[in-house]
Backbone as JSON, one array per atom type, in Angstrom:
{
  "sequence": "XXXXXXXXXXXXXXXXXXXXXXXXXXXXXXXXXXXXXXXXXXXXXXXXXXXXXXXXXXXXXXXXXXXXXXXXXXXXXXXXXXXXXXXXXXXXXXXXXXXXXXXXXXXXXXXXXXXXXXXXXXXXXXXXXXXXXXXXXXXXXXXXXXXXXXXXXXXXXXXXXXXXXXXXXXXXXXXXXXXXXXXXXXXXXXXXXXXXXXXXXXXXXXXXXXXXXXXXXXXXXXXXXXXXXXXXXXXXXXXXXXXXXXXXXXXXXXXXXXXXXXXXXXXXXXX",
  "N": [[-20.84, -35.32, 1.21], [-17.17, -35.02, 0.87], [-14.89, -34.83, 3.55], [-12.34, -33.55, 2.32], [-13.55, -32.15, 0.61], [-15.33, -30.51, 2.04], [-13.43, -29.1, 3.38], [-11.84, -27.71, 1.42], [-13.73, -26.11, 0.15], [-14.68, -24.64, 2.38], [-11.96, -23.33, 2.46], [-12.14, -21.78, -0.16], [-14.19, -19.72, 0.83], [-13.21, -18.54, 3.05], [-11.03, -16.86, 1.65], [-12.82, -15.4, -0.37], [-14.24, -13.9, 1.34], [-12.02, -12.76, 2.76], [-11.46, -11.42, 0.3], [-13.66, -9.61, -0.54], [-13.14, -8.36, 2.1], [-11.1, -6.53, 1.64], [-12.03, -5.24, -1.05], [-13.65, -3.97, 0.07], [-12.28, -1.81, 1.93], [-10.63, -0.81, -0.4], [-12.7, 0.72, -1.63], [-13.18, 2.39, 0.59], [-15.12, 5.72, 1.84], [-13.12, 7.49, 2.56], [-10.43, 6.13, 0.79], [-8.14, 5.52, -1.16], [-9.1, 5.46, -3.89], [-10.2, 7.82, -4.14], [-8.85, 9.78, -3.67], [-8.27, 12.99, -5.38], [-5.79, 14.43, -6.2], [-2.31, 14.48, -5.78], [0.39, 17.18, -4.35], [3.37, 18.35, -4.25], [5.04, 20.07, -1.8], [6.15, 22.94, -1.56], [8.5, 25.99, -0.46], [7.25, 27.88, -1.07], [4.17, 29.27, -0.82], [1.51, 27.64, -1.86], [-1.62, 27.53, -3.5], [-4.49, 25.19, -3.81], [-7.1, 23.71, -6.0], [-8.62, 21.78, -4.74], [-8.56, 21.93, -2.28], [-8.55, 23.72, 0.7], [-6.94, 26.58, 1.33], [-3.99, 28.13, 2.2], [-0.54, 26.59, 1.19], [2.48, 25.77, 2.55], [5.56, 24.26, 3.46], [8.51, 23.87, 5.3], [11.96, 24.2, 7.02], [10.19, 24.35, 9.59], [8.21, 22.46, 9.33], [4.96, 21.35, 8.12], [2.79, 23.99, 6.98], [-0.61, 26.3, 7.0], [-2.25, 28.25, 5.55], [-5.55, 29.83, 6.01], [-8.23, 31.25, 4.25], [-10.6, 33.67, 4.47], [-13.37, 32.59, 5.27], [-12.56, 30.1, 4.64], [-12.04, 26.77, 6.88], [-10.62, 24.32, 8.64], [-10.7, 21.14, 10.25], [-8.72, 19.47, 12.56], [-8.09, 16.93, 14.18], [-10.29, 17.19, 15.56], [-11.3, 19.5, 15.78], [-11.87, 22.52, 15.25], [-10.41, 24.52, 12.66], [-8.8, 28.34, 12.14], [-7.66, 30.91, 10.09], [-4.12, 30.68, 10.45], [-2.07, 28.02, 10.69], [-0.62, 24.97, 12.08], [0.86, 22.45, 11.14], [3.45, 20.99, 11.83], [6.49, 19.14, 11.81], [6.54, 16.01, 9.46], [6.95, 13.15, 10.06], [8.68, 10.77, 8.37], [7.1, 8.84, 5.97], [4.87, 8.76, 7.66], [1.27, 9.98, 8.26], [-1.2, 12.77, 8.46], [-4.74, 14.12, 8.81], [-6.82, 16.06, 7.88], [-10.05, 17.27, 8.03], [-12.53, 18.9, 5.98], [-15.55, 19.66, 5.25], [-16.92, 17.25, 3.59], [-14.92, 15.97, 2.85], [-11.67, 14.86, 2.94], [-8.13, 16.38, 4.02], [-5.03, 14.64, 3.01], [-1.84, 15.05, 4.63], [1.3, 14.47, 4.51], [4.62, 12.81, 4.37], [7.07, 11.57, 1.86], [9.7, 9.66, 0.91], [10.83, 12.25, 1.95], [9.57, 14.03, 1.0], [7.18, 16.5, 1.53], [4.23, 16.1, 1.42], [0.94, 16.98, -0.43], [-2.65, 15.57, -0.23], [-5.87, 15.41, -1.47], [-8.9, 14.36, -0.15], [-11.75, 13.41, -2.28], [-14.57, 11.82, -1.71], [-16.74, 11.88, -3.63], [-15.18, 11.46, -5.85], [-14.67, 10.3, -9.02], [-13.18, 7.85, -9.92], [-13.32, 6.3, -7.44], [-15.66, 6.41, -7.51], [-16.93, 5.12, -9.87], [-15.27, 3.02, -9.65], [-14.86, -0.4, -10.7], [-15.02, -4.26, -8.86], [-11.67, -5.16, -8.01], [-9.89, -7.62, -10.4], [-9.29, -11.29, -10.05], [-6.93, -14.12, -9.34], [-8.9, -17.26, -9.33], [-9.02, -19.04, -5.73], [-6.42, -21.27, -4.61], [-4.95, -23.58, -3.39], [-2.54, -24.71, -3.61], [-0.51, -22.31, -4.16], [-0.07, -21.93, -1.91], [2.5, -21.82, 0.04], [4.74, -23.0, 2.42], [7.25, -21.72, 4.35], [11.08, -20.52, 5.52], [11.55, -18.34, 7.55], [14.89, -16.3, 7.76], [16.18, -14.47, 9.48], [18.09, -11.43, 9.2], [21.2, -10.6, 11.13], [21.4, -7.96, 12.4], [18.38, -5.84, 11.19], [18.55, -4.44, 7.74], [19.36, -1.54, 6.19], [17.15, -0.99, 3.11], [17.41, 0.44, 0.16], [14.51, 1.32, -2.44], [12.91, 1.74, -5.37], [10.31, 4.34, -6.27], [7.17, 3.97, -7.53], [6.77, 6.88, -8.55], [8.58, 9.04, -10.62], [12.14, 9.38, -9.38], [12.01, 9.23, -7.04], [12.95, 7.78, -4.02], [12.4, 5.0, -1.68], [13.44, 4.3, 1.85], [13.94, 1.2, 3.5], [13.41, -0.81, 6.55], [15.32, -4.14, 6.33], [14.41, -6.8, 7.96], [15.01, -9.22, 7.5], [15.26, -12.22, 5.43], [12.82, -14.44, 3.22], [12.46, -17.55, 2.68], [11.51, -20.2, 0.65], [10.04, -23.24, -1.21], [8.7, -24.15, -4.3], [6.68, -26.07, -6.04], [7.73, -27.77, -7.87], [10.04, -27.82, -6.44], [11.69, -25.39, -6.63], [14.05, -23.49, -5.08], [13.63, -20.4, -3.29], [14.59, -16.74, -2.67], [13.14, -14.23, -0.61], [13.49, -10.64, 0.12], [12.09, -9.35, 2.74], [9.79, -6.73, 4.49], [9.46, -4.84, 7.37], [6.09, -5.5, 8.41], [2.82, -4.42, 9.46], [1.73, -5.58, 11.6], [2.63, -6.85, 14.96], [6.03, -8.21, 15.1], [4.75, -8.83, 12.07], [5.13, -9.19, 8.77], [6.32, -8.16, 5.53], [6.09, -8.9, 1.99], [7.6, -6.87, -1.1], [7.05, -7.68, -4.26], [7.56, -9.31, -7.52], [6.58, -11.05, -10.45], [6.58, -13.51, -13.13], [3.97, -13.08, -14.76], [3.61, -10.29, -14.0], [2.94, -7.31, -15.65], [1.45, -8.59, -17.52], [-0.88, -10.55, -16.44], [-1.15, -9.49, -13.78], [-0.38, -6.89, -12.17], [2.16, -4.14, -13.6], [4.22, -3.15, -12.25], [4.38, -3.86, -9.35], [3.64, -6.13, -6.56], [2.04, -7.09, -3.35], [2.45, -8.64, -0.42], [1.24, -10.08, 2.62], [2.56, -11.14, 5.31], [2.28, -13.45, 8.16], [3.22, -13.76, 11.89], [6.46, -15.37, 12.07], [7.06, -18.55, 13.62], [8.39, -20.08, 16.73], [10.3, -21.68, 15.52], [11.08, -20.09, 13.11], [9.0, -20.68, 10.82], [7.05, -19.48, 8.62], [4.09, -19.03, 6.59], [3.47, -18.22, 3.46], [1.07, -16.97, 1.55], [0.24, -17.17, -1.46], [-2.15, -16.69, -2.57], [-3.51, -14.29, -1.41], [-1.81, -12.4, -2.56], [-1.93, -8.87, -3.08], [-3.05, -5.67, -4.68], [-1.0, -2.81, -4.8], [-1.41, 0.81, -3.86], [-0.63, 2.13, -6.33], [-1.36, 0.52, -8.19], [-4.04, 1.5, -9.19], [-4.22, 4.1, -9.61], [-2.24, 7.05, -10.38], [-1.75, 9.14, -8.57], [-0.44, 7.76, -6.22], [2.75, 7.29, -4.28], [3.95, 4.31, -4.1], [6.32, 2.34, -3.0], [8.52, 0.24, -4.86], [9.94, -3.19, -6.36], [12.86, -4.86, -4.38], [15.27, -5.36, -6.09], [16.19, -8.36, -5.65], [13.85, -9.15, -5.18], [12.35, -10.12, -7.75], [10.43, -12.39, -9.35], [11.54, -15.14, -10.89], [9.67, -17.04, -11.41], [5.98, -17.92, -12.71], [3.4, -16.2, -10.5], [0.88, -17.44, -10.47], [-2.06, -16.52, -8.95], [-3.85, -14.44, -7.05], [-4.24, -10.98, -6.9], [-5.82, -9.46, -9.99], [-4.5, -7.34, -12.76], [-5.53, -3.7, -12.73], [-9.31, -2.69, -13.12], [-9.16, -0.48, -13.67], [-6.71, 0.17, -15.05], [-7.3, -1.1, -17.42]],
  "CA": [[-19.68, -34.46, 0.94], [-16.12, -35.73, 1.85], [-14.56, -34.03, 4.44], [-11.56, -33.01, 1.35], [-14.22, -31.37, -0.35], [-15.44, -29.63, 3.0], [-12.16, -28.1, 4.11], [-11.45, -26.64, 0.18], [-15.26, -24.98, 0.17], [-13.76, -23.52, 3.54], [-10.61, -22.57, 2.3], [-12.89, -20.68, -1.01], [-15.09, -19.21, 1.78], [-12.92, -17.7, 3.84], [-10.43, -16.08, 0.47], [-13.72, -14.48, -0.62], [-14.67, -13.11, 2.53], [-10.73, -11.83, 2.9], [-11.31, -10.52, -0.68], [-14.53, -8.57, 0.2], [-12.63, -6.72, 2.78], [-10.25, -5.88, 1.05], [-12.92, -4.3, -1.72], [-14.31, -2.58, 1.13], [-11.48, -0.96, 1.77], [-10.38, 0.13, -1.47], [-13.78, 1.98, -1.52], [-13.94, 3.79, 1.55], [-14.71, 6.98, 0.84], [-11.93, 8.45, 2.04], [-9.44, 5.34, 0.61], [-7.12, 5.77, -1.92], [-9.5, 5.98, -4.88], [-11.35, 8.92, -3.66], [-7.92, 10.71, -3.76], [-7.57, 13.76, -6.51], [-4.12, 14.9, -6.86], [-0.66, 14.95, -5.64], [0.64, 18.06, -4.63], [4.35, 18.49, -3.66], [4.68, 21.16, -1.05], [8.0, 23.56, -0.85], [8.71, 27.15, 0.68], [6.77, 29.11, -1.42], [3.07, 29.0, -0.42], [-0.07, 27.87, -3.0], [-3.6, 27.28, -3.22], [-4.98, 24.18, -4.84], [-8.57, 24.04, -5.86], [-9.05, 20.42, -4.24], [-8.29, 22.01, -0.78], [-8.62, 24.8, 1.26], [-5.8, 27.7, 2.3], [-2.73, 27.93, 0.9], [0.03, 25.78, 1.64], [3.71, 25.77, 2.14], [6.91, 23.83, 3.88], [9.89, 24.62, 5.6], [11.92, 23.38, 8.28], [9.87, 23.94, 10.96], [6.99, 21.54, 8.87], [4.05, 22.11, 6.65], [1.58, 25.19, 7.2], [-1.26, 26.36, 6.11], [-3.09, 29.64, 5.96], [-6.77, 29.44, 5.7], [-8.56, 32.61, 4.35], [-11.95, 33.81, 5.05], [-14.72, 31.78, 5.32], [-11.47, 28.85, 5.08], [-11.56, 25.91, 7.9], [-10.3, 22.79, 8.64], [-10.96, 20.07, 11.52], [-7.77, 18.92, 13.28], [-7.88, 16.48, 15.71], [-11.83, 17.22, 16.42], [-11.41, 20.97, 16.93], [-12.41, 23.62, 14.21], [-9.09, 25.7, 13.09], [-8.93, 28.85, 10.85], [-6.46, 31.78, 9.83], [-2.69, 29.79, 10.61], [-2.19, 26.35, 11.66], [1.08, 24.79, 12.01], [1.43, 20.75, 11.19], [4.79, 20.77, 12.23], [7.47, 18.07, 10.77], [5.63, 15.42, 9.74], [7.96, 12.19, 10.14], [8.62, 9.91, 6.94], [5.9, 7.27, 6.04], [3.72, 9.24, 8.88], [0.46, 10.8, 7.51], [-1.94, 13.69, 9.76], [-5.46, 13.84, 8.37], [-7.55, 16.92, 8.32], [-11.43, 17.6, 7.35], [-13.1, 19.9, 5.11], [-16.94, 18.99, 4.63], [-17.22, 15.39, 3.5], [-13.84, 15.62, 2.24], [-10.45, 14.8, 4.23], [-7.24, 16.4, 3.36], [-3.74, 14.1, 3.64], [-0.66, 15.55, 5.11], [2.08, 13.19, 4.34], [5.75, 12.67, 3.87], [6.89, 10.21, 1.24], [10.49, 9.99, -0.06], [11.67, 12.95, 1.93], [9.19, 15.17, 0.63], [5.97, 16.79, 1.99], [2.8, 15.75, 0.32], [-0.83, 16.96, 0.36], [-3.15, 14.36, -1.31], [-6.66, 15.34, -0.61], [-9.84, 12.89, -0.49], [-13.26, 13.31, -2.13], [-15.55, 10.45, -1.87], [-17.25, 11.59, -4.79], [-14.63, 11.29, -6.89], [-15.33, 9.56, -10.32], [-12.28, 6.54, -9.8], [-14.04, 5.19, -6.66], [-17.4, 6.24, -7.93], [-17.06, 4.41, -11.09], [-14.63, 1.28, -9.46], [-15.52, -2.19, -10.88], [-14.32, -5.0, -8.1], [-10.42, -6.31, -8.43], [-10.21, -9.13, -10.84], [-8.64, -11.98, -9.34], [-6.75, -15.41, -9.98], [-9.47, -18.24, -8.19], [-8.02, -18.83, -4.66], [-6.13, -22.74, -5.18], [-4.31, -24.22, -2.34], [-1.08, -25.03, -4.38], [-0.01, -21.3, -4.07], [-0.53, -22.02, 0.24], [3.63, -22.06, 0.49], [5.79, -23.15, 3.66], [8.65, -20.96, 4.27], [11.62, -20.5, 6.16], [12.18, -16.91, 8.09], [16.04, -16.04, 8.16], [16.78, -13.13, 10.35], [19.77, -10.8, 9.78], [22.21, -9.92, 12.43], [20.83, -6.6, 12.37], [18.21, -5.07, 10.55], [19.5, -3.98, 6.64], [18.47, -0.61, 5.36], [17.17, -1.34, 1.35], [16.77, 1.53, -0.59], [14.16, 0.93, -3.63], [12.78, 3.18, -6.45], [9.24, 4.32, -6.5], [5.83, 4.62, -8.59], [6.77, 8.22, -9.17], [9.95, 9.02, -11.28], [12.82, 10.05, -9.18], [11.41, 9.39, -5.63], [13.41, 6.45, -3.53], [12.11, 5.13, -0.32], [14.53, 3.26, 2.29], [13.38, 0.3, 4.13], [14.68, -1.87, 7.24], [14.42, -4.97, 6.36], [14.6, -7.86, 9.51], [15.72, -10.81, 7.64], [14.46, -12.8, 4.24], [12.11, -15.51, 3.67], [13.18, -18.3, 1.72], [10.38, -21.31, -0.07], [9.8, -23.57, -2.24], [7.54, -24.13, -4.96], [6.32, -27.51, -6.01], [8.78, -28.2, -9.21], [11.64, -27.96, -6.29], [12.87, -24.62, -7.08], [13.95, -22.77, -3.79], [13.44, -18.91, -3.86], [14.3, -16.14, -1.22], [12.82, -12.55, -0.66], [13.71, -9.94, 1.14], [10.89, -9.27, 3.72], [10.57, -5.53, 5.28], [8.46, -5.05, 8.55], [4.45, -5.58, 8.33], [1.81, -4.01, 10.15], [1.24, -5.96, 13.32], [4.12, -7.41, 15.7], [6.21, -9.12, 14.11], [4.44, -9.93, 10.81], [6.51, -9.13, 8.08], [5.56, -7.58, 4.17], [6.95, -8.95, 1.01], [7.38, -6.56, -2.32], [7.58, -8.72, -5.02], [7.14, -8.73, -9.47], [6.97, -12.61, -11.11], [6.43, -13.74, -14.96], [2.46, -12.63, -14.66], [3.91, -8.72, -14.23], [3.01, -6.74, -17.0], [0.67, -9.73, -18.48], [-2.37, -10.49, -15.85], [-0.82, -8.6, -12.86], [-0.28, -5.37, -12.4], [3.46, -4.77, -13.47], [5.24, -2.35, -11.15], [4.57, -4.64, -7.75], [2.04, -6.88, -5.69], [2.4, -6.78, -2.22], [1.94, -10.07, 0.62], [1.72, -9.99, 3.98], [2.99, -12.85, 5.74], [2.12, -13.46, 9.55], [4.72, -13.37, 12.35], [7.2, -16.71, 12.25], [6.78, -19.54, 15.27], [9.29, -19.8, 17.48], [10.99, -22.45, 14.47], [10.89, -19.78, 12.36], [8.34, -20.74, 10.07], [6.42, -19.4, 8.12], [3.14, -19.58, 5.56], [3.05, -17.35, 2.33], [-0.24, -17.61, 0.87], [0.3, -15.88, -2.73], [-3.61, -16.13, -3.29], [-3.87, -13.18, -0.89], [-1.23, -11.02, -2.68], [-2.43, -7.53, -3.51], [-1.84, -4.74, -5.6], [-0.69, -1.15, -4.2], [-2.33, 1.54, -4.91], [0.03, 2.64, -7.29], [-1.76, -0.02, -8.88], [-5.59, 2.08, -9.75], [-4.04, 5.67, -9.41], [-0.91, 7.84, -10.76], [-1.38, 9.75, -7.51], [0.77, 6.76, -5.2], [4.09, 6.81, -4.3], [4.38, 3.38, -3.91], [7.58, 1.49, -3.03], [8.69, -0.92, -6.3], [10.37, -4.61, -4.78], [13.7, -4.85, -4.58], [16.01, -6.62, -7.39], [16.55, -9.88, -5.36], [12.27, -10.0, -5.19], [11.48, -10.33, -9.27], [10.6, -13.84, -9.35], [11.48, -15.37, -12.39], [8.21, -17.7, -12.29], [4.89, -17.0, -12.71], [2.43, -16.54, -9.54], [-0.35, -17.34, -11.43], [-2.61, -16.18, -7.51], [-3.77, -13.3, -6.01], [-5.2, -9.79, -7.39], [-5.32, -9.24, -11.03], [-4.56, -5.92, -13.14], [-7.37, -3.66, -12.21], [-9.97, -2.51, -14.45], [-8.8, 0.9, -13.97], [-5.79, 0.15, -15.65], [-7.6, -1.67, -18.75]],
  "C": [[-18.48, -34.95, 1.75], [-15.66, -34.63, 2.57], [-13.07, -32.94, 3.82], [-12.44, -31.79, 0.73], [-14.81, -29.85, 0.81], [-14.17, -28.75, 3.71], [-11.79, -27.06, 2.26], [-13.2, -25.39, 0.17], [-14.54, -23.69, 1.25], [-12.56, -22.51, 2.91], [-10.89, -21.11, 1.16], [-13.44, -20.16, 0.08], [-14.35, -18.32, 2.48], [-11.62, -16.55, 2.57], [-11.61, -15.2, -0.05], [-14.43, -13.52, 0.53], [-13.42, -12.22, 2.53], [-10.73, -10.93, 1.61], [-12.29, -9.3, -1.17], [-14.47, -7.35, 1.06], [-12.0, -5.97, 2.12], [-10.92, -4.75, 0.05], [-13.33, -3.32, -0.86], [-13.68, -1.47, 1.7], [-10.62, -0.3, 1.02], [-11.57, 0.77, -1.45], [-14.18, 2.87, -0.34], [-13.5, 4.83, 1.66], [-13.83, 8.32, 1.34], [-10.38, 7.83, 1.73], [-8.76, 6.15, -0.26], [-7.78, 6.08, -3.43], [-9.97, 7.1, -4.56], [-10.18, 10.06, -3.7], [-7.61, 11.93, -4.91], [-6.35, 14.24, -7.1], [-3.15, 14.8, -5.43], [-0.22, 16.22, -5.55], [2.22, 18.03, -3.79], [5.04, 19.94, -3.06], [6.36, 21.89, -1.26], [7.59, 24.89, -0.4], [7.72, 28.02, 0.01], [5.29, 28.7, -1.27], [2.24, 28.92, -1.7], [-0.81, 26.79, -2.62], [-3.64, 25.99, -4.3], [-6.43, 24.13, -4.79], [-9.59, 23.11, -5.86], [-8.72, 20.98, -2.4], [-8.08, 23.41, -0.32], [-7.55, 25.58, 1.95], [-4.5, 27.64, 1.7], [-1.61, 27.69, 2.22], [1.7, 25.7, 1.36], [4.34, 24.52, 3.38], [7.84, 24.44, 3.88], [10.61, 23.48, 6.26], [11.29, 23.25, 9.85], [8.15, 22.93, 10.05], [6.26, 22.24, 8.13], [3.05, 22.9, 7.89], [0.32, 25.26, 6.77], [-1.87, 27.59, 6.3], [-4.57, 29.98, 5.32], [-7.13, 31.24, 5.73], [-9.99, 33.15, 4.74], [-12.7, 33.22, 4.59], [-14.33, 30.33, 5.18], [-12.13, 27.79, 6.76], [-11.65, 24.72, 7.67], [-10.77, 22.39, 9.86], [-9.84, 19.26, 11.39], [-8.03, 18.11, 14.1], [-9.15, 16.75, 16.46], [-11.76, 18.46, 16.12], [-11.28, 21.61, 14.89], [-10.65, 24.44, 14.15], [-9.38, 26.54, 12.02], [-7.63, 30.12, 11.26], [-5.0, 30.37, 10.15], [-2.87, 29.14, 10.82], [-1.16, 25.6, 10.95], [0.76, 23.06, 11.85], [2.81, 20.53, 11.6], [5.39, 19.76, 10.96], [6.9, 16.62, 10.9], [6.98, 14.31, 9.52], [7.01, 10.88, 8.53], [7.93, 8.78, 7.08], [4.64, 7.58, 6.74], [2.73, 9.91, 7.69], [-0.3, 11.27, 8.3], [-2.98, 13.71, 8.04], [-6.45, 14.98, 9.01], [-9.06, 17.28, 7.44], [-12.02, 18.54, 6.81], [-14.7, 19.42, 4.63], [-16.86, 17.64, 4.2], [-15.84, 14.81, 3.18], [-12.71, 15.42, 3.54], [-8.89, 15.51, 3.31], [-5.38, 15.56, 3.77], [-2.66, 14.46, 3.82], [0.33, 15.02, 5.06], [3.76, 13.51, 4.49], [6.45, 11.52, 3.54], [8.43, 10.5, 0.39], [11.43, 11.22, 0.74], [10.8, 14.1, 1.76], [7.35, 15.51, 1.32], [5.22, 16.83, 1.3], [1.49, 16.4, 0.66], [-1.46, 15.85, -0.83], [-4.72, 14.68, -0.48], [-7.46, 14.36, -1.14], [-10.68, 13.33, -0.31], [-14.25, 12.29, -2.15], [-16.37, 10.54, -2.91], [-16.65, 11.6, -6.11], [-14.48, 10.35, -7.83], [-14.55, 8.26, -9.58], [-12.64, 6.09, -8.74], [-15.17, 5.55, -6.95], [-17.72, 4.92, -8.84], [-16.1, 3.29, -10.58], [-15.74, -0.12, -9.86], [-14.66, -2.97, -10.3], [-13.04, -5.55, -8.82], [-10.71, -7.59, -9.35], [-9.1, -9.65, -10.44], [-8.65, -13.39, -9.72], [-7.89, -16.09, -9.09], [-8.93, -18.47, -7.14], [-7.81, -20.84, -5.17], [-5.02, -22.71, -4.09], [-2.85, -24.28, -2.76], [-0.02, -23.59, -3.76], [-0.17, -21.09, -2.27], [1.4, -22.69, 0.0], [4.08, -21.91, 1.63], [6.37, -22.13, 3.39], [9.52, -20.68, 5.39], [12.0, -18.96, 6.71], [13.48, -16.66, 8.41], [16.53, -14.4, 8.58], [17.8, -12.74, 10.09], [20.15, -10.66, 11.09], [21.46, -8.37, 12.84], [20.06, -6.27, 11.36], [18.75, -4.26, 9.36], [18.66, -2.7, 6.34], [18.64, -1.03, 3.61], [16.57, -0.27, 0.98], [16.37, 0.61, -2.05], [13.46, 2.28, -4.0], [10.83, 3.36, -5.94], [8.1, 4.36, -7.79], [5.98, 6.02, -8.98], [8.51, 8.31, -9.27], [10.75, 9.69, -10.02], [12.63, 10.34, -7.69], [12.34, 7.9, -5.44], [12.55, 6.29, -2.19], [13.12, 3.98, 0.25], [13.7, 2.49, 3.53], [13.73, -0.11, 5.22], [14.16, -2.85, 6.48], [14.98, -6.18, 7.5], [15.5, -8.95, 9.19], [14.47, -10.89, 5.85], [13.6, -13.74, 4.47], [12.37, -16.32, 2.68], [11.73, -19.82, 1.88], [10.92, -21.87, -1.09], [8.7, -24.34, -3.19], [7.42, -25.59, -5.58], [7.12, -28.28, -6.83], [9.69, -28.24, -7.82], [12.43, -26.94, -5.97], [13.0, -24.04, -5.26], [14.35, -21.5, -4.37], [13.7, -18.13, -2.31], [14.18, -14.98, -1.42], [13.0, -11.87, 0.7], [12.55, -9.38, 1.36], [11.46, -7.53, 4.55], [9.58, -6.08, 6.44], [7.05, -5.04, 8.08], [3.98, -4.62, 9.22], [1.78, -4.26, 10.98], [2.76, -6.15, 13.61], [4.23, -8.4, 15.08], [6.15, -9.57, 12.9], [5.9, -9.0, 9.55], [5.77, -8.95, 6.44], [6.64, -7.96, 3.19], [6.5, -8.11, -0.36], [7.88, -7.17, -3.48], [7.3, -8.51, -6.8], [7.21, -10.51, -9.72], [6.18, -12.16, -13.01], [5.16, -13.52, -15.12], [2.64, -11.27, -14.32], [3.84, -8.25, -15.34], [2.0, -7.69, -17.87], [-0.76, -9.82, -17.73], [-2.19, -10.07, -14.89], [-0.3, -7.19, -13.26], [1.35, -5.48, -12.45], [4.14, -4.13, -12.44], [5.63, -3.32, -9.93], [3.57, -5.28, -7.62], [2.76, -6.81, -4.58], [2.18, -8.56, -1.52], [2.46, -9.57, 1.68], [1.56, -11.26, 4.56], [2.91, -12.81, 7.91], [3.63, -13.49, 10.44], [5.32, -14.99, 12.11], [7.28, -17.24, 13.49], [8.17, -19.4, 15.44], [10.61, -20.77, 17.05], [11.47, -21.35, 13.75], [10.14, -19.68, 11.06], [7.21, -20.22, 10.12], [5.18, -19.46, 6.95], [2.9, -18.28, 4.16], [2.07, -18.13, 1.63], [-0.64, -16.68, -0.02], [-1.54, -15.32, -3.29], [-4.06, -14.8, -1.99], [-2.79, -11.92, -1.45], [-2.06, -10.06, -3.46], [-1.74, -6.38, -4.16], [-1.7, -3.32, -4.51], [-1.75, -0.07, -4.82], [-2.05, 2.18, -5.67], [-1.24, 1.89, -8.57], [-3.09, 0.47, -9.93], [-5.09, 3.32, -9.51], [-2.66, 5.93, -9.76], [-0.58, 8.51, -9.39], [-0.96, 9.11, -6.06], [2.16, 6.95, -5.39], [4.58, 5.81, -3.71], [5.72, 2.87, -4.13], [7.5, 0.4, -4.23], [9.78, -1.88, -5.09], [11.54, -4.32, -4.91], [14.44, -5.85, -5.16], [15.65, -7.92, -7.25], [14.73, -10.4, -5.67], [11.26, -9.9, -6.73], [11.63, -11.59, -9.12], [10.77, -13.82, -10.42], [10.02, -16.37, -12.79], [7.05, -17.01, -12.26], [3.54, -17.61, -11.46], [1.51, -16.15, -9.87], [-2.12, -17.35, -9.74], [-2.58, -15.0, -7.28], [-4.46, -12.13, -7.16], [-4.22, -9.77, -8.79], [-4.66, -7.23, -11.46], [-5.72, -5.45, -12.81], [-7.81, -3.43, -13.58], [-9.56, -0.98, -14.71], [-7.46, 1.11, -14.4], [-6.09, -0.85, -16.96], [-8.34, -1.19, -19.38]]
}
């Protein structure tokens, strides 16, 4: 075996291992499939009959008033009759237990969410694994990290009609693809220090990707600025297998016009 042939086995080896986790965490059972409904909270208090006590918002945050034989688990600790969540800060989510179930506390858009989670709910019961382009080296792009002056706020639309969410974003990332072409996306913040998240759409939206968005996360940039987008790890949202996401959509500048024929297909729960 040449030592070409031993570094691509590798390179399959470790994309199926990264695409394993990833399965593993769309199914755990209290991920995002396991979720039943959407409920959008305001002043006047109600019951839903995915979750326990009835539930309102104000300005001093969301409530809840649990009735007899009602309780939740906060934070470890048993609560019943009142119990105050306070103001839950945007993008933040508090996470409270009910028997096997969890219920999510959110605010998305501006607005206070509950979203609870049963693990035996059919759409991760019944999930069949992501289908996905083969992983292929080609789609392993350089790229250049260009920092704004400051931090830009980008407002974009969401997965649910009539919801915006506003972004920072740090700076763009600018590539190019093997024809030549050079391309640049606006990059918000990632997860760890530093790294950095692109929302993006190309000519495989709406055809063998999911169309709304795919996501990439791109590590932090060396002290050059460079960076590695590696489209065979982009992923879908979970707008992508559920109505009940309010996923961020990309912003204008990030519809590619080609097609990134890499990375997670449509699911099956959208075929």
């Amino acid at each position: 075996m040449t030592a070409q042939q031993t570094e691509a086995d590798a390179f399959t080896r470790e994309w199926q291992q990264w695409h394993t986790q990833r399965e593993s965490a769309l199914t755990d059972p209290h991920g995002f499939l396991a979720v039943t409904s959407l409920r959008w909270l305001d002043t006047e208090p109600s019951r839903y009959p995915d979750a326990p006590g009835s539930w309102s918002t104000g300005s001093d945050g969301v409530s809840v008033h649990l009735g007899a034989g009602e309780e939740l688990v906060v934070d470890g600790a048993v609560v019943r009759g009142h119990h105050r969540f306070g103001v839950i800060p945007e993008r933040a989510s508090v996470f409270a237990g009910v028997g096997g179930a969890v219920i999510e506390i959110a605010k998305r858009g501006g607005h206070d969410i509950l979203r609870p989670r049963h693990p035996d709910h059919a759409l991760r019961v019944d999930h069949v694994p992501t289908p996905a382009y083969a992983p292929d080296r080609r789609w392993v792009l350089a790229g250049s990290y260009l920092p704004f002056d400051t931090p830009r706020p980008v407002t974009v639309g969401a997965s649910v009609e009539g919801l915006e969410h506003v972004y920072d974003a740090p700076g763009e990332i600018e590539f190019e693809t093997s024809d030549g072409s050079t391309y640049r996306l606006t990059a918000f913040e990632g997860s760890g220090p530093g790294s950095l998240l692109v929302l993006f759409t190309d000519a495989t939206s709406g055809v063998t990707t999911y169309a709304a968005n795919r996501s990439l996360s791109v590590s932090a940039p060396d002290e050059h600025g460079r960076v590695v987008l590696d489209f065979n790890r982009a992923t879908n949202l979970p707008c992508a297998y559920t109505d009940l996401a309010t996923c961020p959509l990309p912003p204008a500048e990030n519809r590619l016009p080609l097609a990134v024929e890499a990375g997670e297909k449509i699911p099956h729960e959208r075929t």
